[in-house]
C-alpha positions as CSV (number, residue, x, y, z in Angstrom):
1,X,183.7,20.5,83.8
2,X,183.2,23.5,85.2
3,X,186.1,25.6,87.0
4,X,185.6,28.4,89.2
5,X,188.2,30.1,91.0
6,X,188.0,32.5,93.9
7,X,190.0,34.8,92.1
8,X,187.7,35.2,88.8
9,X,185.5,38.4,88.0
10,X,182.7,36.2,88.4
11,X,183.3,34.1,91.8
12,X,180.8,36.1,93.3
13,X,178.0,35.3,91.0
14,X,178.9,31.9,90.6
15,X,178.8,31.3,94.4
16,X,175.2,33.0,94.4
17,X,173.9,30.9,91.2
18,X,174.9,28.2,93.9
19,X,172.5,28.8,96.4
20,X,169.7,26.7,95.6
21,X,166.1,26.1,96.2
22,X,164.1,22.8,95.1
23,X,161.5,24.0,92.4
24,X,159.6,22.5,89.5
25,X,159.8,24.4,86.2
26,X,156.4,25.1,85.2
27,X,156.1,22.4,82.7
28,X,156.9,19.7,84.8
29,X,154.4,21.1,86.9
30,X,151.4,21.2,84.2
31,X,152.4,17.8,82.8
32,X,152.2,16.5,86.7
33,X,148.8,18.2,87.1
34,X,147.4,17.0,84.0
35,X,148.5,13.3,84.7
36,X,147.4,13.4,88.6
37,X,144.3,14.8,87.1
38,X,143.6,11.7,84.5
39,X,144.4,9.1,86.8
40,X,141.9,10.3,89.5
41,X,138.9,11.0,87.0
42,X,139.8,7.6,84.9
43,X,141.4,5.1,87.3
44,X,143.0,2.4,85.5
45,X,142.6,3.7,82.2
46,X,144.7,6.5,82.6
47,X,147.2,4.4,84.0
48,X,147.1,2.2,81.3
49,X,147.2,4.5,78.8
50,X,149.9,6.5,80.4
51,X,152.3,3.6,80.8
52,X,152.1,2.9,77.4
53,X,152.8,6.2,76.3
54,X,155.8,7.0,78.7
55,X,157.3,3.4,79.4
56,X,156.1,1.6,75.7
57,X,154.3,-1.3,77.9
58,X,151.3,-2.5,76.9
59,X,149.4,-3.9,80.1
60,X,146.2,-4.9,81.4
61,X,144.1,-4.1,84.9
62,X,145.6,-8.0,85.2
63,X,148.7,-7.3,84.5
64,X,149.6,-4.4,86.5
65,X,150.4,-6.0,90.0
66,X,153.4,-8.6,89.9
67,X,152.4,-11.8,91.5
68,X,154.2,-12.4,94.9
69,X,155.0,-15.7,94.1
70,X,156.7,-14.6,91.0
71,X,158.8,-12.6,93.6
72,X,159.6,-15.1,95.7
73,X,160.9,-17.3,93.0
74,X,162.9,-14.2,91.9
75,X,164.7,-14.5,95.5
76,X,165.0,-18.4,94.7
77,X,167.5,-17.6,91.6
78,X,169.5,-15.3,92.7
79,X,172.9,-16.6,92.8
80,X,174.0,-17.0,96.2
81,X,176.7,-14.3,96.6
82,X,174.3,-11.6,95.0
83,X,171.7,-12.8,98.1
84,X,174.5,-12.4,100.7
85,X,174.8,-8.7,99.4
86,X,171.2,-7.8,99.6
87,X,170.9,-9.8,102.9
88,X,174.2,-7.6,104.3
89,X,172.7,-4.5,103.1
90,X,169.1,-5.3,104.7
91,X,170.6,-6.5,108.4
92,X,172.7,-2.9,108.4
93,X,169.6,-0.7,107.3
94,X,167.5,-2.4,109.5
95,X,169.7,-2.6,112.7
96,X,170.3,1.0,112.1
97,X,166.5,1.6,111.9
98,X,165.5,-0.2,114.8
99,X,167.8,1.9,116.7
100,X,166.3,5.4,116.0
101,X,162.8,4.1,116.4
102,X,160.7,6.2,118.4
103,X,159.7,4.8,121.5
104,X,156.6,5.4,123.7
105,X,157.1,7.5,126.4
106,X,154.9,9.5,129.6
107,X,155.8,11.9,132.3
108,X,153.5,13.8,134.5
109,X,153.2,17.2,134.2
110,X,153.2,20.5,137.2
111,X,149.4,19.9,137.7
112,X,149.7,16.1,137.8
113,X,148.3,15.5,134.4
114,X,150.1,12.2,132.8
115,X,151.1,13.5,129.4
116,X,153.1,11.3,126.6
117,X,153.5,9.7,122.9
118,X,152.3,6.7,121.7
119,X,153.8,5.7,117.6
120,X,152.2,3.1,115.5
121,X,153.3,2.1,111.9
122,X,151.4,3.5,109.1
123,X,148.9,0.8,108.0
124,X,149.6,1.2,104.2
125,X,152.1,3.1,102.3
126,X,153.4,3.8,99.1
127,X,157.2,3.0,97.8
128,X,158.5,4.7,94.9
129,X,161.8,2.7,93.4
130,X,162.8,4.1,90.6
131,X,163.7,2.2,87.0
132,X,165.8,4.1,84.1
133,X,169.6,2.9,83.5
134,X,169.9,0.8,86.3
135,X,168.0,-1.8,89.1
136,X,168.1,0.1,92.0
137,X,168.6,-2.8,94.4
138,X,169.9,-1.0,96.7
139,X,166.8,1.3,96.4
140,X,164.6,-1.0,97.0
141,X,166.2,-2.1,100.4
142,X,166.8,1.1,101.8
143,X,163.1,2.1,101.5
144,X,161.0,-1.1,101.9
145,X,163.3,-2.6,104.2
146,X,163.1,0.5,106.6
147,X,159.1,0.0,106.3
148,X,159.6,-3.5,107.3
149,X,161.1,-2.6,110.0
150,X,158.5,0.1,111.4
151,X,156.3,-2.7,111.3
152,X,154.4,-1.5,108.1
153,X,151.5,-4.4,107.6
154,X,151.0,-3.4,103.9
155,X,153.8,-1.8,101.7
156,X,153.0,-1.3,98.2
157,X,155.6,-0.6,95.7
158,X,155.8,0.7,92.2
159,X,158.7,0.7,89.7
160,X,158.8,1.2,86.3
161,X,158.4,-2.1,83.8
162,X,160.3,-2.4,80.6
163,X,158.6,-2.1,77.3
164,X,158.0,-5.6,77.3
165,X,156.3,-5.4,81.1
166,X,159.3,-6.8,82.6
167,X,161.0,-5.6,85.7
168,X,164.6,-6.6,86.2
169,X,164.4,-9.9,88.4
170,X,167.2,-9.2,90.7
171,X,165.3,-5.4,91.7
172,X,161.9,-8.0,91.8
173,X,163.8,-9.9,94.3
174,X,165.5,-7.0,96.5
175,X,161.4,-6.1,96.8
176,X,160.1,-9.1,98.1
177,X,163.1,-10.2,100.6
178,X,163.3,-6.0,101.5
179,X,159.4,-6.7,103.0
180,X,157.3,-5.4,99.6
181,X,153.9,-7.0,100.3
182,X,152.0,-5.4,96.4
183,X,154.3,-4.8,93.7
184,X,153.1,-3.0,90.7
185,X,155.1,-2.5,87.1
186,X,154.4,1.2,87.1
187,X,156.3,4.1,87.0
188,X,156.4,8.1,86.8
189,X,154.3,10.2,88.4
190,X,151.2,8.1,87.6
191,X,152.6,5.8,89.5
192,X,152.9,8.7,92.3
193,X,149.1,9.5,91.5
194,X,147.8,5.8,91.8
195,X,149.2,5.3,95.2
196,X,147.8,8.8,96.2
197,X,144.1,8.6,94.8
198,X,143.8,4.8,94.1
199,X,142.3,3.3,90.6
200,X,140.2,0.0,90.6
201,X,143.7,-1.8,91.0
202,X,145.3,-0.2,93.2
203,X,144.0,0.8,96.5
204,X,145.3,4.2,97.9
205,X,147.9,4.5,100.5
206,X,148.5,6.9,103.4
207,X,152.0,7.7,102.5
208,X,154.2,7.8,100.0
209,X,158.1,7.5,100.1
210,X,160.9,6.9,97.6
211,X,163.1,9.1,94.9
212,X,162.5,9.7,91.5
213,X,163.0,12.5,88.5
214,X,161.7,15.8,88.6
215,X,158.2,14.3,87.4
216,X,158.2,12.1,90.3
217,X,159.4,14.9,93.2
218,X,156.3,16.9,91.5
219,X,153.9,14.1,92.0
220,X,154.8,13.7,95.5
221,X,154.4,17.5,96.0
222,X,151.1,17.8,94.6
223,X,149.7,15.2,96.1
224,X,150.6,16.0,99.7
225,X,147.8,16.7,101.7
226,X,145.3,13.5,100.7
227,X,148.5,11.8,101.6
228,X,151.8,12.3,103.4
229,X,155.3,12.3,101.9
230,X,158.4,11.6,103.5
231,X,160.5,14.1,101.3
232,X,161.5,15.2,97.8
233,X,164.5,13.3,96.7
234,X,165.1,14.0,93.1
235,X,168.2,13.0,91.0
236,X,171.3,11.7,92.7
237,X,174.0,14.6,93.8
238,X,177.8,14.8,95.7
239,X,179.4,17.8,96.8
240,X,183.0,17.2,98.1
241,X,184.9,19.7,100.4
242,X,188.7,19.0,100.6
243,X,191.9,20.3,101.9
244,X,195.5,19.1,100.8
245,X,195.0,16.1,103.4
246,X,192.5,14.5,100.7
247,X,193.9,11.6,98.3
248,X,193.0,13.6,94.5
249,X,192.1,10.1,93.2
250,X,189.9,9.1,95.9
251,X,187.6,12.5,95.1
252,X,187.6,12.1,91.5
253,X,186.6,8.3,92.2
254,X,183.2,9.5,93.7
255,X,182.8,12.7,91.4
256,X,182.9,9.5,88.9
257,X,180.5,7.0,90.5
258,X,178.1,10.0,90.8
259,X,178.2,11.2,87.0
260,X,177.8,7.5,86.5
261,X,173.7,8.1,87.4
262,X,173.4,9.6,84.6
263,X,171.1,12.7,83.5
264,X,170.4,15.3,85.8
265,X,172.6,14.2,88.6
266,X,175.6,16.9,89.7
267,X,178.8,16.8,91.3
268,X,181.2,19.1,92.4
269,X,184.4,20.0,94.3
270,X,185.0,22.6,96.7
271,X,188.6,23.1,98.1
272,X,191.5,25.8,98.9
273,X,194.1,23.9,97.7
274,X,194.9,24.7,93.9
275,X,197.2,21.7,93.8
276,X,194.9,19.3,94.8
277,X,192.2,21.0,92.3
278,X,194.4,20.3,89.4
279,X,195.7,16.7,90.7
280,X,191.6,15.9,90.7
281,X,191.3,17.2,87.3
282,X,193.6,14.9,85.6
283,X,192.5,12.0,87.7
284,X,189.2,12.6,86.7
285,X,190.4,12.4,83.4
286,X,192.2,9.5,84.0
287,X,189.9,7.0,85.3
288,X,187.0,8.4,83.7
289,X,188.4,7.1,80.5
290,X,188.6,3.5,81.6
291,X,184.9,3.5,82.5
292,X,182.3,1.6,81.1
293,X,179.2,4.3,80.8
294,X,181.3,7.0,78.9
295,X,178.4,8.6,77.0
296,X,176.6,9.2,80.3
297,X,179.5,10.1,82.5
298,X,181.0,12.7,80.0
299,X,177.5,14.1,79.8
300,X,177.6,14.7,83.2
301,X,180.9,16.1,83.6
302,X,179.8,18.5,81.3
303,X,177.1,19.9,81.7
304,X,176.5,19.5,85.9
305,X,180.2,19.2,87.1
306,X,182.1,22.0,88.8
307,X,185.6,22.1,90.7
308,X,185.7,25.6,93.0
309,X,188.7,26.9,94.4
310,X,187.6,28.8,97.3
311,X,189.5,31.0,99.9
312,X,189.3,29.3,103.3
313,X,187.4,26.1,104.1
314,X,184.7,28.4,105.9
315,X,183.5,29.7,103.1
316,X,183.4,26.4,101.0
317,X,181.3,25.3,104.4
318,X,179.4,28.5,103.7
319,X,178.6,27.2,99.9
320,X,177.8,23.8,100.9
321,X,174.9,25.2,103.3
322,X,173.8,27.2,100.1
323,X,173.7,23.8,97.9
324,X,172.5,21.8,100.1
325,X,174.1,18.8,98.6
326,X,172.5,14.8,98.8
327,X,175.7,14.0,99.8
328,X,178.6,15.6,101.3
329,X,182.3,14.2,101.3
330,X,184.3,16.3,103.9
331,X,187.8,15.4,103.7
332,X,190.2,17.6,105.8
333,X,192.5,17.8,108.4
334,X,190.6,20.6,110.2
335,X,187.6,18.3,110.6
336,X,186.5,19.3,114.4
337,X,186.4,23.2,113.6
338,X,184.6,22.2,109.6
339,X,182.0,19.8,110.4
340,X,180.1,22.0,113.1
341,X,179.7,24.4,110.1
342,X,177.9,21.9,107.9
343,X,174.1,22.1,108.7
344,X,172.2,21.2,105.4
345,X,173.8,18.3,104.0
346,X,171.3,15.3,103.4
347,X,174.6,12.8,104.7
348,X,178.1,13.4,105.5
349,X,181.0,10.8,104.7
350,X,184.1,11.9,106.7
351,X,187.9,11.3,105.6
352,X,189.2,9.2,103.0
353,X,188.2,6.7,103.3
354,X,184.3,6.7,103.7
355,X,183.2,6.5,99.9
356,X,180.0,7.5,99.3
357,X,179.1,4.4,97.6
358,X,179.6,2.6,101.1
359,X,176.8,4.7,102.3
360,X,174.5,4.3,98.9
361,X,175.0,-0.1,99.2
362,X,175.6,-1.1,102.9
363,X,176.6,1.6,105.8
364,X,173.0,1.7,107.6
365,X,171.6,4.9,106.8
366,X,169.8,4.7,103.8
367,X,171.0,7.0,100.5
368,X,167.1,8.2,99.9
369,X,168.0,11.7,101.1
370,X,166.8,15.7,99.6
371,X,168.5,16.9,96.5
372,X,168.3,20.1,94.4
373,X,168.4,22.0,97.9
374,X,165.7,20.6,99.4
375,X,168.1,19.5,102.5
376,X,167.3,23.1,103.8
377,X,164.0,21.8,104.8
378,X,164.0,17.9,104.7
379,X,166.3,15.8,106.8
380,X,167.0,12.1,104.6
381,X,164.6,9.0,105.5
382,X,164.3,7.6,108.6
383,X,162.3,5.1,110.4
384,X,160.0,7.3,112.0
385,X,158.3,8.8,109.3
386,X,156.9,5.3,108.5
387,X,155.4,5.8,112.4
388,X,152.4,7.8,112.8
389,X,152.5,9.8,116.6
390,X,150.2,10.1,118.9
391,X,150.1,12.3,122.0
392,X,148.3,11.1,124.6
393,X,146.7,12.7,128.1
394,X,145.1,11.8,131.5
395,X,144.0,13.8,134.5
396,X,142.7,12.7,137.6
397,X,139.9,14.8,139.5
398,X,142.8,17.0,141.1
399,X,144.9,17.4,138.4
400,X,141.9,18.7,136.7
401,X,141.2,20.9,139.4
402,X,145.0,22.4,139.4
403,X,144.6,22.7,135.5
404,X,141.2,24.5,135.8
405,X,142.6,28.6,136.9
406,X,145.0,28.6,133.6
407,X,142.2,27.0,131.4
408,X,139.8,29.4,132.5
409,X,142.3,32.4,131.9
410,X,142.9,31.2,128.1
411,X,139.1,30.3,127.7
412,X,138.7,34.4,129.3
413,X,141.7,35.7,126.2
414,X,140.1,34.1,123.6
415,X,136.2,34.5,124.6
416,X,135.6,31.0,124.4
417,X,133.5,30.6,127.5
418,X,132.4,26.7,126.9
419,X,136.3,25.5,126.9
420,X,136.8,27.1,130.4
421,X,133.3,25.8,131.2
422,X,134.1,21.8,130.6
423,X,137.0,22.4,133.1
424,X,135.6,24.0,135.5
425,X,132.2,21.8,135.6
426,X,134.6,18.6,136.4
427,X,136.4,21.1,139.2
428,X,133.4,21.5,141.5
């Protein structure tokens, strides 16, 4: 792990190296282009071929979609305690979504002119759940069960099959009880560019949601425009910002659980306590040994862990707006002047005792949220971008009339004589 002190030569430098920006390196971006290029020119083909050269699976136009019924007898063998998990999980993301759905709404304006927003589900969209070391179950319900919620009539998903064409059954049944109504054993950012531009198999959809690798996040980028994306979630990420009120084996539990995703994903610790930076060293140390997934964790720790003593709390706040972390654990006894600070953060867990795993299972919200800095720009999923808005207006013959002298001043501006004219002809 990394260490950086306030107090090196090159704090400075290190703090500015932290102030990110999501970007593609320039080969992710011609292998994406190439592949979203194949896929629209050959169809099923292309995706074919591409699975088989990425994933090993040798499939069929027949075999590409995974019967529903298979999915639904999934769901019947899960063992009853793993089904009260997922069924938890779903009534907490989708309570918590039905909450923060947008609502329809009117008022009438100063010329009497009804004015309001109308939201309807998107008819069909696209789920991205991601394969790799692990079934993300809890993936697939904090995407597809949000969708389900919106009232999505058709939610396609794709996921990444096993060289033998097999997806892991319990993921196959977190789909189908989640609300997945297509589910197709593809993955990568073919899978991205199927949804997009469609193949004989796969019809397109109008919008595309779900994390994935740097390939994936590309896919989604370049494809928005024919379709809409709900935001570029990339590999997993925790920042944690900590005084001496924070429990050292607590923080090194989550800087842990987030190494255990495995390449690419990044942790780090922010605090002005060098006591407590120390203590979460060696606990670190510690536990980490007693894992099961040492190879991956250490690799982590490695290569995209840092600890950071910083001077004041202020400027760790400072540094977390700057990173823009997935996930932020905030951990102090200062939290009511701290948290106001924090404006990038994709989530915040507060004290501790709010483990971010809580959040990534069960809390409500769900985990798919921006990494690699892209929480400057994109908040973390929500119900409402699986609703489509639409403003709506009506005038009566007066409020026309009252609308008709500001019309005709803006129609005057910008020498655009026929707008003022189809006010003014209703105004007579």
């Amino acid at each position: 792990m990394r260490i950086i002190r306030y107090t090196d030569a090159e704090y400075a430098n290190e703090s500015r190296r932290l102030d990110r920006r999501a970007e593609a390196s320039d080969r992710v971006r011609e292998v994406v282009s190439s592949v979203i290029k194949d896929i629209r020119e050959r169809g099923d083909a292309a995706l074919l071929e591409l699975t088989k050269k990425f994933d090993g699976a040798d499939l069929t136009p027949d075999t590409l979609a995974i019967p529903i019924a298979d999915a639904e007898l999934a769901i019947d063998a899960l063992e009853p305690r793993v089904r009260e998990a997922m069924e938890a999980s779903k009534r907490n993301v989708q309570t918590f979504a039905q909450q923060s759905m947008r609502k329809a709404w009117s008022m009438t304006n100063e010329q009497g002119a009804e004015v309001g927003e109308v939201f309807h589900p998107f008819e069909r969209v696209g789920v991205y759940v991601p394969g790799g070391t692990a079934p993300l179950v809890s993936t697939a319900i904090m995407t597809v069960a949000i969708a389900a919620a919106a009232g999505v009539p058709e939610i396609v998903v794709c996921s990444p099959c096993g060289k033998e064409g097999q997806v892991n059954p319990n993921l196959l049944a977190a789909l189908r009880l989640a609300g997945a109504t297509e589910i197709y054993r593809v993955g990568g950012s073919q899978a991205i560019a199927a949804m997009a531009f469609g193949t004989e198999t796969i019809k397109p959809v109008t919008k595309i949601f779900g994390p994935g690798n740097s390939y994936v996040v590309e896919a989604k980028r370049q494809a928005f425009g024919v379709v809409s994306v709900d935001l570029l979630p990339g590999p997993s990420e925790v920042l944690v910002l900590a005084d001496k009120s924070a429990n050292p084996a607590f923080i090194a539990a989550d800087l842990l659980a987030q190494a255990e995703h495995g390449k690419d994903s990044g942790a780090g610790f922010l605090t002005d306590d060098a006591a407590l930076l120390e203590a979460v060293l060696k606990e670190v140390e510690t536990q980490g040994a007693k894992l099961s997934r040492q190879d991956m964790v250490r690799s982590v720790l490695d290569k995209e862990c840092f600890l950071m003593l910083v001077p004041t709390l202020e400027e760790g706040a400072e540094i977390v707006n700057n990173y823009a972390p997935e996930h932020l654990s905030l951990i102090t006894e200062r939290e009511q002047d701290i948290l106001p600070l924090i404006r990038t953060a994709g989530a915040i867990f507060l004290g501790n005792y709010s483990p971010v795993a809580v959040g990534d299972f069960l809390a409500g919200p769900s985990h798919t949220l921006p990494t690699g800095g892209a929480g400057k720009s994109f908040p973390g999923l929500t119900v409402d971008m699986f609703q489509r808005r639409t403003s709506m207006v009506r005038l009566s013959k007066e409020a026309c009339a009252k609308s008709e002298s500001v019309v005709r001043i803006f129609s005057e501006i910008e020498g655009l004589d026929a707008h003022g004219n189809s006010v003014s002809v209703r105004s007579i």
